[in-house]
C-alpha positions as CSV (number, residue, x, y, z in Angstrom):
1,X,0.0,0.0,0.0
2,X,2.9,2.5,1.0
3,X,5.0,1.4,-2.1
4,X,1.6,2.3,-4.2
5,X,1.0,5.5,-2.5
6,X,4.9,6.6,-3.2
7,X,4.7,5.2,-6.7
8,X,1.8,7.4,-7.7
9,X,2.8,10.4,-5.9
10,X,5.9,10.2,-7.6
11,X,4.9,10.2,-11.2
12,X,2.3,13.1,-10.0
13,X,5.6,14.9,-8.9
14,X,7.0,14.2,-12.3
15,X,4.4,15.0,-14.2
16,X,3.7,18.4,-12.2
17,X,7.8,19.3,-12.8
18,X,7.9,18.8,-15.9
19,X,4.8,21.1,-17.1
20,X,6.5,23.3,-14.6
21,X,9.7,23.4,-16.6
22,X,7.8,24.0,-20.3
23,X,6.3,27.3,-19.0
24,X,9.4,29.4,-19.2
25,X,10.4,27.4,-22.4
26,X,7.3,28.0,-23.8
27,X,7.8,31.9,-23.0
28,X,11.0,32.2,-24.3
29,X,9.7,30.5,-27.7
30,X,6.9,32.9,-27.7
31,X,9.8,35.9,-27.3
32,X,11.6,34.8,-30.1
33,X,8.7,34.8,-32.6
34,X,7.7,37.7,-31.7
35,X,10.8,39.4,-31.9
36,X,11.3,37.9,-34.8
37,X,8.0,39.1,-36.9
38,X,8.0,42.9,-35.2
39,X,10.7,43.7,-38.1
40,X,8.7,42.6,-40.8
41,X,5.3,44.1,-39.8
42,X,7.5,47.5,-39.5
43,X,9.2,46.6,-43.3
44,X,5.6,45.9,-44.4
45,X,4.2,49.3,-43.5
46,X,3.0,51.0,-46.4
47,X,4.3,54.6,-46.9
48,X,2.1,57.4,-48.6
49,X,3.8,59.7,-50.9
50,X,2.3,62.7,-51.6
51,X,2.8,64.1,-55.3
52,X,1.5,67.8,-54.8
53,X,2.0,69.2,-58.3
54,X,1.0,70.5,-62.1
55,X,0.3,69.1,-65.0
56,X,3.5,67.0,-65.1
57,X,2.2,65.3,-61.9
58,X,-1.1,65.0,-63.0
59,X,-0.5,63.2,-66.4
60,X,-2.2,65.7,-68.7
61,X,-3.0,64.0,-71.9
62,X,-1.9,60.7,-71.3
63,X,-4.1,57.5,-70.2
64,X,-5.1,56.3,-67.2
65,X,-1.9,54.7,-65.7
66,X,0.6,56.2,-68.1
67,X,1.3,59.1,-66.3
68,X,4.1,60.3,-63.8
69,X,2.4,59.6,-60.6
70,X,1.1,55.2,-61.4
71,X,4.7,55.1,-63.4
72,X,6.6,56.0,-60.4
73,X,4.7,54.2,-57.7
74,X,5.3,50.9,-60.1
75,X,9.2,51.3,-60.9
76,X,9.3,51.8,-57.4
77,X,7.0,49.1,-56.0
78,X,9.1,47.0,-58.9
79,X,11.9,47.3,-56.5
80,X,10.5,46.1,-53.5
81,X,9.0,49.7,-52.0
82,X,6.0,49.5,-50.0
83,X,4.7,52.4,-51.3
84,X,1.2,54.2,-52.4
85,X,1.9,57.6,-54.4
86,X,-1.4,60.0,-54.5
87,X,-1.7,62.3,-56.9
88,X,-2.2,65.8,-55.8
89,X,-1.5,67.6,-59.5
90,X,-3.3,69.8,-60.7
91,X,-3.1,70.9,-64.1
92,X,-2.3,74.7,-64.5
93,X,-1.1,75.4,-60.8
94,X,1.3,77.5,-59.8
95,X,3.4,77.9,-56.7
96,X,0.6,79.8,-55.7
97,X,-2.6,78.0,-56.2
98,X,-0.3,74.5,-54.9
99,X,0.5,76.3,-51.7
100,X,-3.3,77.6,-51.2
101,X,-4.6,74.0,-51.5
102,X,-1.7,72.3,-49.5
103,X,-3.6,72.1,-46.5
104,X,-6.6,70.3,-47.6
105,X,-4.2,67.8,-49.9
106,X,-2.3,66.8,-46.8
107,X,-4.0,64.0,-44.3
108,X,-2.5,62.7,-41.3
109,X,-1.5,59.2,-43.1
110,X,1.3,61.1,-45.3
111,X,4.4,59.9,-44.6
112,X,6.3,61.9,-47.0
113,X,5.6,65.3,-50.0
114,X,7.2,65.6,-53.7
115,X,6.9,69.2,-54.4
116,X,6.4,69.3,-58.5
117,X,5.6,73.2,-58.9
118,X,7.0,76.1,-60.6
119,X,6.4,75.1,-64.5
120,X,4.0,77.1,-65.0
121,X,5.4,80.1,-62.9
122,X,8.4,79.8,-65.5
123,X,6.1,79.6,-68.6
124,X,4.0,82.6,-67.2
125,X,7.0,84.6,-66.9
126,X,5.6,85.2,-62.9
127,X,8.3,87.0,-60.8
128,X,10.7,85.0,-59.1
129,X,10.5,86.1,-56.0
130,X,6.9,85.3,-55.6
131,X,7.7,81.3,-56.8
132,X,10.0,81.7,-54.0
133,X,8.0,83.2,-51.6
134,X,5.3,80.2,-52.5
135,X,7.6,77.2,-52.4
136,X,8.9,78.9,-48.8
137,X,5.8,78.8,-47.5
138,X,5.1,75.4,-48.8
139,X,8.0,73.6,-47.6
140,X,8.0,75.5,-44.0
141,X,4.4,74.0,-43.5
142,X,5.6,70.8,-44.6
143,X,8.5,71.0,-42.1
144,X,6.7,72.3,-39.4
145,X,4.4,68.7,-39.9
146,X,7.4,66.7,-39.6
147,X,7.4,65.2,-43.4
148,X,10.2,64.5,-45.6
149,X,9.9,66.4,-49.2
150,X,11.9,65.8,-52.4
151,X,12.0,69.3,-54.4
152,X,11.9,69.0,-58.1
153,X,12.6,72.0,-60.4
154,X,11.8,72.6,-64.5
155,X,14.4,75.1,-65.3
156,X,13.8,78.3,-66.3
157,X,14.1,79.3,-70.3
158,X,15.7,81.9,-71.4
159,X,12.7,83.7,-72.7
160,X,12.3,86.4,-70.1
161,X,16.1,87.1,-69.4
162,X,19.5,85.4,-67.8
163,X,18.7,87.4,-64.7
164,X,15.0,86.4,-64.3
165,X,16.3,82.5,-65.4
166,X,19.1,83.1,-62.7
167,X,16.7,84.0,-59.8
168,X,14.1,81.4,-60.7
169,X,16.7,78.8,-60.7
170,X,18.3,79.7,-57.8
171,X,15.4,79.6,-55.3
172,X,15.2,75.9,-55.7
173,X,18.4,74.2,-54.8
174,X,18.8,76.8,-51.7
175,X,14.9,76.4,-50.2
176,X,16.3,72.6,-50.8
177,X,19.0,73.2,-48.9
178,X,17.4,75.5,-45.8
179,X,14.7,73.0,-45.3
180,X,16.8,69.8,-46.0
181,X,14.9,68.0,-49.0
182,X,15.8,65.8,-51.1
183,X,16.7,68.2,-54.4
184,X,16.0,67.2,-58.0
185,X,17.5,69.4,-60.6
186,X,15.6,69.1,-63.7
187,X,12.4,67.1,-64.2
188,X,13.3,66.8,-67.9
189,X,17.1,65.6,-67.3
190,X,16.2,62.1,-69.1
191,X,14.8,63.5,-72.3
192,X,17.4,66.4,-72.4
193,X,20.0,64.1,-72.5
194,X,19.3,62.8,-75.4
195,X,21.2,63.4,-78.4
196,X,18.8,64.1,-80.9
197,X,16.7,66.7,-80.5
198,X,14.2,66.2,-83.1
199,X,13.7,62.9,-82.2
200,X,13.1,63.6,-78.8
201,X,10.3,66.0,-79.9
202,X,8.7,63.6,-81.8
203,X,8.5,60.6,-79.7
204,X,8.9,61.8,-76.2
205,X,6.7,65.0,-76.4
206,X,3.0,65.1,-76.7
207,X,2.3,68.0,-79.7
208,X,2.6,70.7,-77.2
209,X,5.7,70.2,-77.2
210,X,5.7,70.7,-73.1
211,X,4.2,67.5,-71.6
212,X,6.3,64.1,-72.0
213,X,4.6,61.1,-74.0
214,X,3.9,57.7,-72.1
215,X,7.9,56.6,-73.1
216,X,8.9,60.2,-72.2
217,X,7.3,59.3,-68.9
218,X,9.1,56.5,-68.2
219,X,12.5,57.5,-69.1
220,X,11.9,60.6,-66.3
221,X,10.8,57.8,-63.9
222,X,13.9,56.0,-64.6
223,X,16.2,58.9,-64.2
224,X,14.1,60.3,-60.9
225,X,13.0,57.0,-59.7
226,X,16.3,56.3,-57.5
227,X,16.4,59.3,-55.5
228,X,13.1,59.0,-54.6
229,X,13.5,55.5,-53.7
230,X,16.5,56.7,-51.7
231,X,14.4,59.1,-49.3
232,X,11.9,56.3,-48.8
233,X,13.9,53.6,-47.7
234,X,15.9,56.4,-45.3
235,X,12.5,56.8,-43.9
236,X,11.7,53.3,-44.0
237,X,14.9,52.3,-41.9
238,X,14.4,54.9,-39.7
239,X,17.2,56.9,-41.0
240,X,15.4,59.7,-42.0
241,X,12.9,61.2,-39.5
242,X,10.2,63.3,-40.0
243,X,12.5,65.9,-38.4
244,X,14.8,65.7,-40.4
């Protein structure tokens, strides 16, 4: 009877320890797997790029999906961005009429701006300082929300004068630099690159001779494509703050 009663409490012991013992295994399992899916559910977050812009933005005269804003979100989802790119252009807006609507264009769920303005400023011979005065006031708001911005210019002609081209150039690459963006020269480096310049009117240009073709598109995508990418994966790594 004793050697029964010993017997069974015994295995009870046993089997008690032992569940005892698979708790802080269990635990420390349960810490590993966690620790190792936080990473990905932070890689898999899905920035929002806001394209505020013109018509270059907006893809006037091109089909749906052709234009600046679906070509860049797919070269850049192409190379493994998790990435939605909203199209805030508006075709005919100035620095002006971009900075009035800024407000209502931006929501809380933007991680990051592309400022594509000043075209039109340049084709309307508008006075550089106010394109200045504009993009100040755009970038300073963006700023003072804490978001990234990449800063693309179109280069002024030579229509209205070296000093007026001079000024209007100018007031890009140093707002770039006061309110640290990300600064993109020329929107139309791609297509000026090329070597012949007929060719490029013909295929690359819609009839207007100022808004890119599909293939004109894409070769700007190409060329822009990379620093874009670059900001976002600074963000995306934690690199970049929304401070910065």
């Amino acid at each position: 009877m004793s050697s029964h009663a010993y017997g069974a409490k015994r295995a009870v012991h046993k089997r008690t320890t032992q569940f005892n013992l698979s708790r802080p295994i269990c635990g420390l399992i349960l810490a590993l797997v966690v620790g190792w899916l936080q990473p990905t559910a932070l890689q898999a977050k899905t920035l929002k790029l806001l394209a505020l812009g013109d018509s270059l933005t907006a893809g006037y005269g091109l089909a749906q999906g052709e234009g600046f804003v679906p070509q860049l979100q797919a070269w850049l989802v192409a190379r493994s961005a998790e990435i939605e790119v909203i199209n805030a252009g508006v075709s005919g807006d100035t620095t002006a009429s971009g900075q009035a609507r800024l407000g209502w264009s931006l929501t809380d769920d933007i991680d990051a701006v592309l400022v594509n303005l000043g075209g039109n400023d340049m084709l309307r011979g508008l006075p550089p300082e106010e394109t200045r005065k504009n993009l100040e006031a755009i970038l300073s708001e963006l700023a003072s929300r804490g978001l990234p911005t990449i800063l693309i210019r179109v280069p002024a002609s030579l229509n209205f004068g070296p000093d007026h081209k001079a000024s209007y150039d100018m007031a890009f690459p140093e707002l770039a630099a006061r309110f640290h963006s990300q600064f993109i020269p020329n929107f139309f480096a791609a297509l000026e690159e090329q070597p012949n310049r007929q060719e490029v009117l013909q295929t690359l240009f819609q009839r207007d001779g100022i808004h890119p073709t599909a293939q004109g598109v894409a070769m700007i995508v190409e060329k822009i494509g990379p620093e874009v990418l670059s900001v976002l994966q600074r963000l995306q790594q934690g690199e970049l703050s929304r401070t910065d």
